[in-house]
C-alpha positions in Angstrom: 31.9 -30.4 -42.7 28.4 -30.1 -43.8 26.8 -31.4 -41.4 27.4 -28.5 -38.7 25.0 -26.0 -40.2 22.1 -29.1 -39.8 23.5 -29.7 -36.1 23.4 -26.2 -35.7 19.7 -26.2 -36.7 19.0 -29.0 -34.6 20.2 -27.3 -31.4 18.3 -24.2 -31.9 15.1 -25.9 -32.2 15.7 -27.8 -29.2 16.1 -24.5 -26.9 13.3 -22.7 -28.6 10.9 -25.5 -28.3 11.8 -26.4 -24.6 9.1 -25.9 -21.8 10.0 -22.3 -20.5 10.9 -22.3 -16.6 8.8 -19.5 -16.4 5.8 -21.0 -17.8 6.2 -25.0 -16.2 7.5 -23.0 -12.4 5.2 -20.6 -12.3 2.4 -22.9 -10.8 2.7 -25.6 -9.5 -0.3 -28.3 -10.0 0.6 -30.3 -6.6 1.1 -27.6 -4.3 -0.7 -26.0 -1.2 -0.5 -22.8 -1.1 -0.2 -21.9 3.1 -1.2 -18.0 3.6 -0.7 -16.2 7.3 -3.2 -13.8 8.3 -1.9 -11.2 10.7 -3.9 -8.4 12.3 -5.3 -6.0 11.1 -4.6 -2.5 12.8 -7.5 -0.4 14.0 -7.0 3.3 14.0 -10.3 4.9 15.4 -11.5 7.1 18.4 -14.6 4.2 19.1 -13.5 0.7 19.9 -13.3 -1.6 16.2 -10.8 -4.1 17.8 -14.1 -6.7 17.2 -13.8 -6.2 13.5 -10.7 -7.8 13.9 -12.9 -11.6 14.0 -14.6 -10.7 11.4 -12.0 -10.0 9.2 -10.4 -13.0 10.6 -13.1 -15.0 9.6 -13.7 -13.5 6.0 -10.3 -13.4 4.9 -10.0 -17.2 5.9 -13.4 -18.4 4.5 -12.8 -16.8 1.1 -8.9 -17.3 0.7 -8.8 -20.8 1.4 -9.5 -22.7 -1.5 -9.8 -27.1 -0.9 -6.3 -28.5 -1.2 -4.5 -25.5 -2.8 -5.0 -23.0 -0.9 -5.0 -23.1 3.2 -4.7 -20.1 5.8 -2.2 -21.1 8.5 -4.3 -21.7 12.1 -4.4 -17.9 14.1 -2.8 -19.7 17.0 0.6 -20.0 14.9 0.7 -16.4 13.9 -0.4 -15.5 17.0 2.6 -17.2 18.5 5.0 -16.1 16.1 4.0 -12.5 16.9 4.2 -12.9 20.8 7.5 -14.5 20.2 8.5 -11.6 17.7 7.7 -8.6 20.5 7.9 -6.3 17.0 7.1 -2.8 18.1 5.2 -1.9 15.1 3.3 -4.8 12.7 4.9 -3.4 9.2 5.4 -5.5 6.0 9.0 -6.3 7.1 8.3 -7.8 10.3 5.6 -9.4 8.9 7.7 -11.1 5.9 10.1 -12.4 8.4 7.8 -13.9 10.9 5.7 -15.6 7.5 8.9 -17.1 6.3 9.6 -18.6 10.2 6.1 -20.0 10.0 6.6 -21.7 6.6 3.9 -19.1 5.0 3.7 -18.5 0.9 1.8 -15.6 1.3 1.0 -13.0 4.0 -2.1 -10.6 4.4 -2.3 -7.2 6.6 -4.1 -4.1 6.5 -5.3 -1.1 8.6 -8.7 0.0 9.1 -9.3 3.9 9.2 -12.1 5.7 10.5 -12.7 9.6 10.8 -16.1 11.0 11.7 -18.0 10.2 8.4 -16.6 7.9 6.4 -14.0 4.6 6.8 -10.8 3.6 4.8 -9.5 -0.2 4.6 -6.2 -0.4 3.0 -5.0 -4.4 2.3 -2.8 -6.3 1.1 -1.5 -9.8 0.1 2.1 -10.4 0.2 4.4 -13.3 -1.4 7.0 -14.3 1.5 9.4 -15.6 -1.4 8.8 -15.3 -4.9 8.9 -11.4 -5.0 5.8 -10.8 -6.7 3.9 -7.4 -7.3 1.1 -7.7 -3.9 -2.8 -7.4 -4.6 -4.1 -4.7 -2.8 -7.1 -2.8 -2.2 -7.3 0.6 -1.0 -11.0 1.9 -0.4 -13.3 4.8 1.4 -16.5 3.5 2.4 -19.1 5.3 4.5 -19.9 2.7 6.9 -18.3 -0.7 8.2 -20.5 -2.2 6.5 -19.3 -1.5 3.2 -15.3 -1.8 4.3 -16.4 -5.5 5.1 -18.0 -6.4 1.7 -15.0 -4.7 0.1 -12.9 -7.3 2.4 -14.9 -10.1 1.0 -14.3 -9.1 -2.4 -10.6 -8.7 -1.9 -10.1 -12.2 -0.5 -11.6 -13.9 -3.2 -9.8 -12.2 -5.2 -6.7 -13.3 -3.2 -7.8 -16.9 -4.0 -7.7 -16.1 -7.5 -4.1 -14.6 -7.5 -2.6 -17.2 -5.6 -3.3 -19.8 -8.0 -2.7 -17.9 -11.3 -6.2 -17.5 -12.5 -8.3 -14.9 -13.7 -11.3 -13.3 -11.5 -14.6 -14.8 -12.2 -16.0 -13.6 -15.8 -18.9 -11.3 -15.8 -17.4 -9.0 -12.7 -18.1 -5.2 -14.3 -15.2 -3.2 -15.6 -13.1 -1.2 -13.5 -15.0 2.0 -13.1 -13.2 5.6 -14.0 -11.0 6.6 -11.8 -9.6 10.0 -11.1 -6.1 10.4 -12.2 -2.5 12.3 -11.1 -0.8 13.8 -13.7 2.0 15.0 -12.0 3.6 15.3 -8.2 6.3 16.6 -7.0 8.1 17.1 -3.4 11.9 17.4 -2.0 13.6 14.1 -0.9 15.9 15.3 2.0 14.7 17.9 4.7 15.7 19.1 7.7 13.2 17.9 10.7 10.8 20.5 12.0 11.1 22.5 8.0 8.0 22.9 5.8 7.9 20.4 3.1 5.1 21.3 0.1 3.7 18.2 -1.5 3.0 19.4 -5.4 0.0 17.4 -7.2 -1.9 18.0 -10.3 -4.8 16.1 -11.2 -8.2 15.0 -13.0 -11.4 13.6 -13.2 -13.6 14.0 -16.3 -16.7 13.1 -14.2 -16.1 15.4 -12.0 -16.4 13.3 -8.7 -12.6 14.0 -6.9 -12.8 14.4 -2.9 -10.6 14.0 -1.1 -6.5 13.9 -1.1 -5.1 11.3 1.0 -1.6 11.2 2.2 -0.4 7.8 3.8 3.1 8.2 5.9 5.2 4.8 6.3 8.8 4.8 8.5 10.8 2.5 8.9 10.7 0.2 11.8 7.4 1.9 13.1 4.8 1.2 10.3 2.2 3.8 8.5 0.7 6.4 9.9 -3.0 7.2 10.0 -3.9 8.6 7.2 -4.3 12.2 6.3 -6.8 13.9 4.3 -7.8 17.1 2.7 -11.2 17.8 1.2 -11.4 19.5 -1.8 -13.6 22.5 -3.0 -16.7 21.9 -5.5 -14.4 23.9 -8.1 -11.5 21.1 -8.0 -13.3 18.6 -8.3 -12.5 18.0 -11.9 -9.1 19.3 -12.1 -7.0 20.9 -9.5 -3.5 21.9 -9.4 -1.6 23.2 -6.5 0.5 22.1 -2.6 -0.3 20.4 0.7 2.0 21.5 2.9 3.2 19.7 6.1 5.1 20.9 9.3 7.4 18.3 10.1 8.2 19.2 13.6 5.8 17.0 15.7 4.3 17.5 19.6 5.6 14.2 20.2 9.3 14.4 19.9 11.7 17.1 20.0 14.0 15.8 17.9 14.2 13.1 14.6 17.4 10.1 14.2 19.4 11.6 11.8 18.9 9.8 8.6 15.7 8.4 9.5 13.6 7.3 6.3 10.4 7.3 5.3 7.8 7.1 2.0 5.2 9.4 1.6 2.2 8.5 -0.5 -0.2 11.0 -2.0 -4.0 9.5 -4.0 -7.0 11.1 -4.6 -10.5 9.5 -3.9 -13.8 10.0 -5.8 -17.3 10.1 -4.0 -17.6 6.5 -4.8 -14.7 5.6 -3.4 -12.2 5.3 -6.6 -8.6 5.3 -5.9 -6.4 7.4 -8.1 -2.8 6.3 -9.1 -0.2 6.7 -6.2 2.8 8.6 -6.3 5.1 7.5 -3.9 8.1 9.4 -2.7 11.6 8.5 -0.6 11.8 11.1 2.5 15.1 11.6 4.4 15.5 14.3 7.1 18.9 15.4 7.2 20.2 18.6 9.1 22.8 19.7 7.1 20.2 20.0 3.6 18.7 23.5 2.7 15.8 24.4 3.2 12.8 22.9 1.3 11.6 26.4 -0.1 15.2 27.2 -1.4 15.0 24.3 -4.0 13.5 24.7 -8.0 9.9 24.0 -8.4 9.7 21.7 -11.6 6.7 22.5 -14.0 3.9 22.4 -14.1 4.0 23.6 -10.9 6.2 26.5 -11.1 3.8 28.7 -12.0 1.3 32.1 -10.5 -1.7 29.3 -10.4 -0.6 27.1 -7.9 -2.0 27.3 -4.6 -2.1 25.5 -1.5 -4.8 22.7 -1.4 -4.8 22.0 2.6 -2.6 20.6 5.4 -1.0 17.4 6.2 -1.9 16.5 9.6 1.0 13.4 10.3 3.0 13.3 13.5 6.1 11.8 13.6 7.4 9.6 16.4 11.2 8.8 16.9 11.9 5.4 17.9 15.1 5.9 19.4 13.4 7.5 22.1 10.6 5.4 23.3 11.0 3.4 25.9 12.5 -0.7 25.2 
């Protein structure tokens, strides 16, 4: 009977010196790596849609890495969309149609621009494996710059795709301001006021602007909304933007209807803050959004209102098929 203990030994050493799945699965040497490029969504008063190519072409010169990494031909995706008929491009439609088309990865974005500055917001997608996406979320003040910021992103797609690290001797991440805390209400009734709480800092002093990114289901995101801040916050600031829900283009909301609102906050150069990102339901049966407890930090004399959220909501129920 001595011998089990040494059989026991045995077996143990065998499972803790195995290959872990996680470690031989997570790349594989012999595969190609096919990546869909879809769209990107213009929102602008001046005719962009021409950036469109160029990002096209960007995106697929630096992604595409020889026999590992290859962007499926526009023609396909283009296809798959005209098949699709989706009425908004979001990430859901845009997983589903990548999986039909046999793509590993997908990439989309918008392209923002108000009267003096632009915002690119992209982002690469695994159809299958359910990986974290690499995004990049930027203000620029010209095109120009929004294109060399798509350049960088792709390449560092390439990267990502395959597992390895970005190129050694890129700088370090530059400062970035930081939220400390948000707050809002989850369920409102459509057409109430709904206060957006956010507290945050910048030891260098350079905060700007607040932006506030809308997403609903089945319809996409929003333009985004901003609110420029004073000289004095630019450090710290604590305080509310506040948004009125009802909208000129619909009367009414689907009851139920869900959405996730986003609030970051930019520094001169174009720094993005952490996000905070929060579930939104409107419901007519809920109280109102003033009747409920304001959590600290905000619940206090200082806290002020920072600017307005200017986001119009659509309901889909009632455009036409």
């Amino acid at each position: 009977m001595k011998f089990k203990p040494i059989l026991l030994f045995l077996f143990l050493v065998s499972i803790f010196t195995l290959p872990s799945p996680s470690i031989t699965q997570s790349r594989d040497p012999n595969k190609v790596y096919k990546v869909a490029i879809f769209p990107f969504m213009i929102h602008s008063q001046e005719n962009l849609d021409y950036l469109r190519e160029g990002i096209n072409d960007i995106l697929t010169s630096r992604i595409t890495v020889e026999e590992r990494v290859v962007v499926i031909e526009r023609s396909i995706v283009d296809r798959a969309l005209y098949d699709e008929k989706p009425m908004r491009l979001d990430e859901t439609v845009a997983r589903k149609i990548g999986m039909r088309i046999g793509a590993d990865y997908i990439v989309l974005g918008s392209i923002t621009k108000i009267p003096d500055c632009v915002s690119l917001d992209a982002r690469l997608i695994s159809v299958a494996e359910g990986k974290p996406p690499v995004t990049v979320y930027t203000l620029q003040k010209n095109i120009d710059d929004v294109m060399t910021k798509i350049s960088d992103f792709a390449q560092d797609t390439g990267y990502k795709i395959l597992g390895r690290r970005t190129m050694a001797g890129q700088p370090d991440e530059p400062r970035r301001p930081f939220i400390t805390h948000a707050f809002t209400v989850e369920k409102i009734k459509y057409g109430d006021i709904l206060k957006v709480y956010i507290e945050a800092e910048d030891p260098d002093g350079k905060m700007v602007r607040i932006a506030t990114v809308v997403d609903q289901a089945g319809y996409g995101r929003y333009p985004i909304s901003w609110v420029y801040l004073k000289q004095t916050d630019r450090k710290h600031f604590k305080g509310y933007l506040q948004w009125n829900t009802f909208s000129s283009k619909t009367s009414v909301l689907s009851e139920g209807t869900p959405f996730t609102l986003t609030v970051s906050v930019y520094d001169k150069s174009g720094n993005r803050s952490n996000a905070f990102t929060f579930p939104i339901t409107f419901e007519s049966g809920v109280k109102r959004a003033s009747s409920y407890l304001v959590p600290s930090p905000f619940d206090q004399k200082d806290v002020r209102k920072l600017g307005s959220i200017d986001i119009e909501l659509m309901d889909l129920t009632l455009l036409p098929p």
